[in-house]
KEKOLBA-30446 format. One record per atom (N, C-alpha, C): atom name; x, y, z; residue number from 1. Coordinates in nm, 3 decimals, decimal comma. Example, Ala and Ser with C-alpha at 12.3 -4.5 7.8 and 13.67 -1.06 7.14 Angstrom:
# residues 2
PT  atomo       xx       yy       zz  num
PT      N    1,319   -0,569    0,780    1
PT     CA    1,230   -0,450    0,780    1
PT      C    1,320   -0,330    0,780    1
PT      N    1,285   -0,225    0,708    2
PT     CA    1,367   -0,106    0,714    2
PT      C    1,290    0,003    0,787    2
# end
This chain:
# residues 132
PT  atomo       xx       yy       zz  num
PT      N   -3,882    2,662    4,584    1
PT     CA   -3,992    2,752    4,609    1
PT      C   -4,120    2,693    4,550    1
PT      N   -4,217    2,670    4,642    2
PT     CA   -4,360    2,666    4,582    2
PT      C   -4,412    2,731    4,510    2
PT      N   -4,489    2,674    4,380    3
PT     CA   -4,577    2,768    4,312    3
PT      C   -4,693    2,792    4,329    3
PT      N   -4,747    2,890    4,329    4
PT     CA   -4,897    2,950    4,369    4
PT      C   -5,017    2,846    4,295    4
PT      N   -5,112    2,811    4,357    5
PT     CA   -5,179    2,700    4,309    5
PT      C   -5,242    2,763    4,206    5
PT      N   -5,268    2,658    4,090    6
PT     CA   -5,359    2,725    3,980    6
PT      C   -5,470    2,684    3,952    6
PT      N   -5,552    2,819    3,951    7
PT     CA   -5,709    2,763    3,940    7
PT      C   -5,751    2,837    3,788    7
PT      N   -5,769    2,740    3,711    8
PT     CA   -5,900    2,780    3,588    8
PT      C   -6,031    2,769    3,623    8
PT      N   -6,135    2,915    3,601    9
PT     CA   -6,248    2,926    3,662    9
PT      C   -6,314    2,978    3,522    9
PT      N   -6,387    2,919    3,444   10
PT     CA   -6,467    2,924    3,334   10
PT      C   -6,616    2,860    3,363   10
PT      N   -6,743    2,940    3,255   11
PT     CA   -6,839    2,904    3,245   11
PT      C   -6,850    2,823    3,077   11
PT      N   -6,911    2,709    3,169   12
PT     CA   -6,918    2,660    3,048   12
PT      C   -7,052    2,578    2,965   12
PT      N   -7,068    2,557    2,867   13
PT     CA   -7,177    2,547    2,799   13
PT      C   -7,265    2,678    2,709   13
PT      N   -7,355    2,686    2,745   14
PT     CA   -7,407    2,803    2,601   14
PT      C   -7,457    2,919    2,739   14
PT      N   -7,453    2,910    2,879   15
PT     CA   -7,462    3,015    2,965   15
PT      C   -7,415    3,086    2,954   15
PT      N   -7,417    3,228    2,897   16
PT     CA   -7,289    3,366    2,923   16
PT      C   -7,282    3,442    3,049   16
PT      N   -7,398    3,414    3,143   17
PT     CA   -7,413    3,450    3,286   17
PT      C   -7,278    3,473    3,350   17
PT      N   -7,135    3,585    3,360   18
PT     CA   -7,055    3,533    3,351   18
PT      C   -7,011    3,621    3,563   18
PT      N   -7,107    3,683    3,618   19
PT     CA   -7,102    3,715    3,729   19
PT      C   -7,062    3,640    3,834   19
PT      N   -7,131    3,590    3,873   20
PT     CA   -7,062    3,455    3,969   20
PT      C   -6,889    3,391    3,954   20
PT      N   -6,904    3,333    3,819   21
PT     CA   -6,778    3,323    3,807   21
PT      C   -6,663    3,414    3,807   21
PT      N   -6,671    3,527    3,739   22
PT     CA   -6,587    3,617    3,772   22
PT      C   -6,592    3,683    3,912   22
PT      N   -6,694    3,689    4,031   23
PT     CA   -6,652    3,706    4,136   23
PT      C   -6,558    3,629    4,240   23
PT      N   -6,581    3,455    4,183   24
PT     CA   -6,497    3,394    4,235   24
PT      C   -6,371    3,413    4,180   24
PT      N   -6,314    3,377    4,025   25
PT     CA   -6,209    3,423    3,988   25
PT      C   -6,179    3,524    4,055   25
PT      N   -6,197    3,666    4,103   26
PT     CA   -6,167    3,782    4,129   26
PT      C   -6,082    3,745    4,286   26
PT      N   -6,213    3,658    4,341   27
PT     CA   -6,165    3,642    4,469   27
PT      C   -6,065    3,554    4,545   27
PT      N   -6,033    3,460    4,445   28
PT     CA   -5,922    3,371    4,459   28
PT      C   -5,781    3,396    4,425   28
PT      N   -5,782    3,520    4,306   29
PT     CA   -5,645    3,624    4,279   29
PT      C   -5,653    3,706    4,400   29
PT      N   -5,772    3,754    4,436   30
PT     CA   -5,664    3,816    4,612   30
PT      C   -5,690    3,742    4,690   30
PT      N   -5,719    3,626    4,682   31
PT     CA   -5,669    3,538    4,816   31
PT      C   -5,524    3,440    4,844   31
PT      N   -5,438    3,499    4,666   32
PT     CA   -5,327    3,505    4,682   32
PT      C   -5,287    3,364    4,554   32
PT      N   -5,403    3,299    4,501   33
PT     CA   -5,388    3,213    4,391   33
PT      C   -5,390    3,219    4,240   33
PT      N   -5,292    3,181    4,140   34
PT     CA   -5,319    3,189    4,014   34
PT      C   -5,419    3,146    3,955   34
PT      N   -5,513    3,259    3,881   35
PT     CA   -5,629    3,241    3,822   35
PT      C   -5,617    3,273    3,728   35
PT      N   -5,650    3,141    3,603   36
PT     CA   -5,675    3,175    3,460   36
PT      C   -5,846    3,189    3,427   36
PT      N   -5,878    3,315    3,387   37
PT     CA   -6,014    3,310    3,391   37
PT      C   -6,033    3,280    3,235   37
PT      N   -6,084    3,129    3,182   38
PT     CA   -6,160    3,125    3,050   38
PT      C   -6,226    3,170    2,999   38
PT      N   -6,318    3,237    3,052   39
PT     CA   -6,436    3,316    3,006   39
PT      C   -6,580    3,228    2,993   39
PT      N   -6,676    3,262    2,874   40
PT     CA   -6,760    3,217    2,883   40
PT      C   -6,823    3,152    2,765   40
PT      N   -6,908    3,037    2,794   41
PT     CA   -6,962    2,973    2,613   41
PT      C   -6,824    2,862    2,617   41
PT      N   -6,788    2,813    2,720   42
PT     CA   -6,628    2,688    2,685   42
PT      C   -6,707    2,582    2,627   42
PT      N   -6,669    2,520    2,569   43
PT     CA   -6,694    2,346    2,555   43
PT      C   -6,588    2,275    2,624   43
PT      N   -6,639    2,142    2,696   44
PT     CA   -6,539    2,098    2,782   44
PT      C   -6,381    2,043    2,702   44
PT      N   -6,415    2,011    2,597   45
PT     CA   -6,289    2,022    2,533   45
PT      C   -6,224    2,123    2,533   45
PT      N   -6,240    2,251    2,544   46
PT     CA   -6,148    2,354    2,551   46
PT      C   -6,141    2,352    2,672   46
PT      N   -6,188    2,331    2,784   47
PT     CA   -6,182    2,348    2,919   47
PT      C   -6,062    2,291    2,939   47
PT      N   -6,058    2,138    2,923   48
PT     CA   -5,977    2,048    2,938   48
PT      C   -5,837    2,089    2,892   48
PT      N   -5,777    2,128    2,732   49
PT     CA   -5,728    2,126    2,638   49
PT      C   -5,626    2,274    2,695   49
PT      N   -5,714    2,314    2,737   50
PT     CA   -5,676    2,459    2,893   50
PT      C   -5,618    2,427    2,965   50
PT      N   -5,666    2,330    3,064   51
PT     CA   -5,621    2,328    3,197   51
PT      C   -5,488    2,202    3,188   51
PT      N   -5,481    2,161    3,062   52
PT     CA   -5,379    2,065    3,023   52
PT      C   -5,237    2,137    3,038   52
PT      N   -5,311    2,236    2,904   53
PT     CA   -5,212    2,347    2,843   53
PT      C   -5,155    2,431    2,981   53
PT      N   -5,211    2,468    3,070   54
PT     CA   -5,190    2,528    3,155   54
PT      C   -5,125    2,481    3,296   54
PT      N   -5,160    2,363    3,276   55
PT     CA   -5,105    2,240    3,425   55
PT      C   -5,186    2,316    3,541   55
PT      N   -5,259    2,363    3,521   56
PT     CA   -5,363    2,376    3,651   56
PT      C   -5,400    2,277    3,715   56
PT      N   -5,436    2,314    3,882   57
PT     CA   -5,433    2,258    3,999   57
PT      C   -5,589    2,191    3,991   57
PT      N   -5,679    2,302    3,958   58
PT     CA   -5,820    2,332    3,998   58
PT      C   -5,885    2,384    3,871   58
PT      N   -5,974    2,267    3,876   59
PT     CA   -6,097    2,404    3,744   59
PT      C   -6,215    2,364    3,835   59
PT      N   -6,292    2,534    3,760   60
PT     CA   -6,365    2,565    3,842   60
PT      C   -6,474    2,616    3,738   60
PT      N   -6,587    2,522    3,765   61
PT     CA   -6,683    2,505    3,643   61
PT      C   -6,819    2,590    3,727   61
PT      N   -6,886    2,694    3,621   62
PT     CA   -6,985    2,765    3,663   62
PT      C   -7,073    2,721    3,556   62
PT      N   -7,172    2,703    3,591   63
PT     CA   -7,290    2,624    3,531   63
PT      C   -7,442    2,664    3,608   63
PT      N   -7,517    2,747    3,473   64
PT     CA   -7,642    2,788    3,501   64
PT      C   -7,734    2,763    3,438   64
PT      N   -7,692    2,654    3,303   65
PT     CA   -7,779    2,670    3,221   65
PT      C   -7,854    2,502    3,227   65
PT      N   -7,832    2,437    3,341   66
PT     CA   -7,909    2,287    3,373   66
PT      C   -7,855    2,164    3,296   66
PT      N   -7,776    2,164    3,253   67
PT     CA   -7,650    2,079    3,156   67
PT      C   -7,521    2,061    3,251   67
PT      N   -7,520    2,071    3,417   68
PT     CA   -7,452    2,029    3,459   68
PT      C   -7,401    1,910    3,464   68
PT      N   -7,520    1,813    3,510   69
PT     CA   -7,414    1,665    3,478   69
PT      C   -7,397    1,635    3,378   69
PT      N   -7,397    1,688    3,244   70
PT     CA   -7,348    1,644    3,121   70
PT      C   -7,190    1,690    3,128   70
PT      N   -7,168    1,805    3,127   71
PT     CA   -7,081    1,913    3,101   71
PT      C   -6,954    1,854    3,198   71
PT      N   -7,057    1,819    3,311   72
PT     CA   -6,962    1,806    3,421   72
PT      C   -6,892    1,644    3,432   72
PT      N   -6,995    1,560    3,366   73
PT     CA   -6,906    1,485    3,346   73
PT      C   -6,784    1,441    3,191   73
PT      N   -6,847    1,523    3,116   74
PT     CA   -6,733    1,501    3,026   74
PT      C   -6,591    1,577    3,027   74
PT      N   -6,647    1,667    3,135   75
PT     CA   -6,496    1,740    3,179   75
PT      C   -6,405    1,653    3,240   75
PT      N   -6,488    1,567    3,330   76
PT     CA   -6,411    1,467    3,433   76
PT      C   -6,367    1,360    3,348   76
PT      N   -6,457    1,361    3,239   77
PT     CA   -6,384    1,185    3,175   77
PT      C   -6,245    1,253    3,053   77
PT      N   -6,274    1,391    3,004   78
PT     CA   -6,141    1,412    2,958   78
PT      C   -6,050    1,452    2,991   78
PT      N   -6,020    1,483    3,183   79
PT     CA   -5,971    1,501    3,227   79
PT      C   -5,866    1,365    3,241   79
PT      N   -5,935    1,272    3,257   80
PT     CA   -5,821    1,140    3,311   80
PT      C   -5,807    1,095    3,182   80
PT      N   -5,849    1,104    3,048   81
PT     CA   -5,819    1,048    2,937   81
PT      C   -5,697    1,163    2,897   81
PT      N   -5,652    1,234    2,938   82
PT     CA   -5,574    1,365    2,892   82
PT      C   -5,458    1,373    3,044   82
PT      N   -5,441    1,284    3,063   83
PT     CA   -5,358    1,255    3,255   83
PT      C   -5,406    1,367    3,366   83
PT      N   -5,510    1,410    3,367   84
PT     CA   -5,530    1,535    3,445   84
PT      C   -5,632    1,467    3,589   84
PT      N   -5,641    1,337    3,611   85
PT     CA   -5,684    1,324    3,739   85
PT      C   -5,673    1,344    3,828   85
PT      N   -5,569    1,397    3,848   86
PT     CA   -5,499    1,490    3,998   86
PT      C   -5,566    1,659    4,037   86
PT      N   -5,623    1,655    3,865   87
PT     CA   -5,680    1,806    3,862   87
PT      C   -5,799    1,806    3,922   87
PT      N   -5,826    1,903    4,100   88
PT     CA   -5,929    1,939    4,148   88
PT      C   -6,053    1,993    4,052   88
PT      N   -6,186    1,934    4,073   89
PT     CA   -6,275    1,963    3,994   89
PT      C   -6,371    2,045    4,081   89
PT      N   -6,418    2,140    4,114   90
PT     CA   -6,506    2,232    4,157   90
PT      C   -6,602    2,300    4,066   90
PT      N   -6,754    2,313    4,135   91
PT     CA   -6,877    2,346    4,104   91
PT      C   -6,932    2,441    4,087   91
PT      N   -7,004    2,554    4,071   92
PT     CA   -7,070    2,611    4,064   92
PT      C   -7,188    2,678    4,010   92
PT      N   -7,298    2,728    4,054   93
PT     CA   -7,388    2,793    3,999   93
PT      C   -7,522    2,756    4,080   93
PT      N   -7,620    2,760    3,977   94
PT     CA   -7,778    2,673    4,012   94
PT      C   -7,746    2,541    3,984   94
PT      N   -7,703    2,486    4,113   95
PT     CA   -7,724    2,336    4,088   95
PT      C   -7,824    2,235    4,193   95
PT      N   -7,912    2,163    4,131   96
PT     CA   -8,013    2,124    4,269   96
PT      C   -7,981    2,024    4,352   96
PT      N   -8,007    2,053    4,457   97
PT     CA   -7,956    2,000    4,588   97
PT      C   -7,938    1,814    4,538   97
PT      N   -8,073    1,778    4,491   98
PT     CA   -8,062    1,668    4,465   98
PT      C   -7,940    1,634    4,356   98
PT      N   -7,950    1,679    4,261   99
PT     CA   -7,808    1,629    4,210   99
PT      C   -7,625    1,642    4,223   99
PT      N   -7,658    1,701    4,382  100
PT     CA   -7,519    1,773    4,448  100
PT      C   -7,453    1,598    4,454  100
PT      N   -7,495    1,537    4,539  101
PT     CA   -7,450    1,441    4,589  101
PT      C   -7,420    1,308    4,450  101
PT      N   -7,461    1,303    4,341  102
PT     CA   -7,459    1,246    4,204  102
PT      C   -7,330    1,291    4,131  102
PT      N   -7,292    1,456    4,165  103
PT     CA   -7,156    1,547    4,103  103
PT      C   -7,033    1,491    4,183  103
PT      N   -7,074    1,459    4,305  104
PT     CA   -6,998    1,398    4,376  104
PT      C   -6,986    1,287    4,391  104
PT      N   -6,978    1,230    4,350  105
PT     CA   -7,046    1,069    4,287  105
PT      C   -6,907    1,067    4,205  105
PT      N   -6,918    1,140    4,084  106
PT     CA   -6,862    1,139    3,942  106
PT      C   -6,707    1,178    3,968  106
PT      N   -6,693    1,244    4,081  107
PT     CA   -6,536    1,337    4,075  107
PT      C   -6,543    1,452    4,117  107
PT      N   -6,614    1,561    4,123  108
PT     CA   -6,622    1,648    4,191  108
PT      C   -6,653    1,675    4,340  108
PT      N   -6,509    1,792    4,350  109
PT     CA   -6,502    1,786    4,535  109
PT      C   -6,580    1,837    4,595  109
PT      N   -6,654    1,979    4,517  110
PT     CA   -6,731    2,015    4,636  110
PT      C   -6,834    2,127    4,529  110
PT      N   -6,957    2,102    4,558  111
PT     CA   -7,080    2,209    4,486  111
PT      C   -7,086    2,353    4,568  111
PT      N   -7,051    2,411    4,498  112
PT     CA   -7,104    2,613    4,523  112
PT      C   -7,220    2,643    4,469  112
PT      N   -7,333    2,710    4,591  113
PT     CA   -7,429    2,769    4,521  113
PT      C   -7,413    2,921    4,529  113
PT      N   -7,515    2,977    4,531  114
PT     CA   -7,483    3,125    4,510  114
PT      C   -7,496    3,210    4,629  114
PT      N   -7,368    3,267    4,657  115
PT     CA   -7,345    3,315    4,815  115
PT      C   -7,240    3,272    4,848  115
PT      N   -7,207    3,170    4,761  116
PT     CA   -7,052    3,099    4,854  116
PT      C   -6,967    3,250    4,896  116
PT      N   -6,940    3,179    5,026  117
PT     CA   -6,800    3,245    5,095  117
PT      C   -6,684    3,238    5,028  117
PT      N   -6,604    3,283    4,941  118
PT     CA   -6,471    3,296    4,892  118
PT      C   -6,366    3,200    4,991  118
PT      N   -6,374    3,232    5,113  119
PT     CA   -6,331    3,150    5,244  119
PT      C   -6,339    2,974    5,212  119
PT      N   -6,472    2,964    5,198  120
PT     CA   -6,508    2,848    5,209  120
PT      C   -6,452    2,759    5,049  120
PT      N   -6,458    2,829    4,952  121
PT     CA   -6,386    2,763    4,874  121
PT      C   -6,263    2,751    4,847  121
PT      N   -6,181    2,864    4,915  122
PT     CA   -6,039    2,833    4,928  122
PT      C   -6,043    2,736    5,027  122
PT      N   -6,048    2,702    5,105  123
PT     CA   -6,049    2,604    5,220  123
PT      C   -6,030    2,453    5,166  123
PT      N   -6,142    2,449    5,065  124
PT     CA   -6,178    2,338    4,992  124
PT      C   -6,047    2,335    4,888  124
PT      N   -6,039    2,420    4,850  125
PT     CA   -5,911    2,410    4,766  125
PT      C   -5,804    2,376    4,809  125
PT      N   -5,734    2,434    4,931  126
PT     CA   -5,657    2,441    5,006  126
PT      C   -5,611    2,270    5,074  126
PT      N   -5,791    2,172    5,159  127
PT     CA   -5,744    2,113    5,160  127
PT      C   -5,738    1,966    5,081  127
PT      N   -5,772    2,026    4,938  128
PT     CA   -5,742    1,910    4,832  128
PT      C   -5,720    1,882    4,736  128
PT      N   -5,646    1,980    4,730  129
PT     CA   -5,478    2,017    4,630  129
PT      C   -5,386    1,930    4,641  129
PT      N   -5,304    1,826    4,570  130
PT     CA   -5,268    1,719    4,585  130
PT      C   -5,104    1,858    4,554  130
PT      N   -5,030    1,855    4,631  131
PT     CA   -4,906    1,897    4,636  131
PT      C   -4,735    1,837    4,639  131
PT      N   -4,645    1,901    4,549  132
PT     CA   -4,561    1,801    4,539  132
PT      C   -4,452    1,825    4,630  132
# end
């Protein structure tokens, strides 16, 4: 039997803005996926140290406070220093167009701004979830 994919969806850095993210968390538990919601204020070491602890599929980083490509890439570099390169990295928040394509650059699959379709990020999840 398959297990339900797991997504950790935390904000992280000194943003407590924690709306967005918890609507997606909200919306990915009824779209039928395990969601560990971190909460808010993570440092990517706990992010990581999480999604280790947890063997999650997907983290799902909400970011409003303009410290995205920092945040976002030290998630990604302690992700493969910690064997977690298989782990889907997903975006969210105020992030500017211009540095969408730079996040994606680094390891991340796909940038959410505000409005995303719930649809559209399961989709993304759905098709790049490395499954065993």
């Amino acid at each position: 039997m398959d297990r339900k994919i797991r997504v950790l969806v935390t904000k992280i850095g000194l943003d407590g803005h924690d709306r967005g993210a918890k609507v997606i968390a909200y919306g990915l538990r009824d779209a039928g996926y395990e969601v560990i919601f971190l909460g808010v204020r993570q440092t990517p070491e706990q992010v990581v140290n999480t999604a280790v602890q947890e063997d999650v599929d997907v983290v799902g980083l909400s970011i409003l406070s303009g410290a995205h490509m920092h945040l976002t890439q030290r998630v990604i570099d302690l992700l493969k220093e910690k064997g977690g390169e298989d782990v889907l990295v997903i975006v969210g928040g105020v992030i500017p167009e211009a540095d969408r394509p730079r996040l994606k650059q680094i390891g991340v699959t796909e940038v959410f701004t505000s409005g995303a379709d719930i649809k559209d990020v399961s989709r993304v999840i759905n098709e790049n979830v490395k499954r065993e």
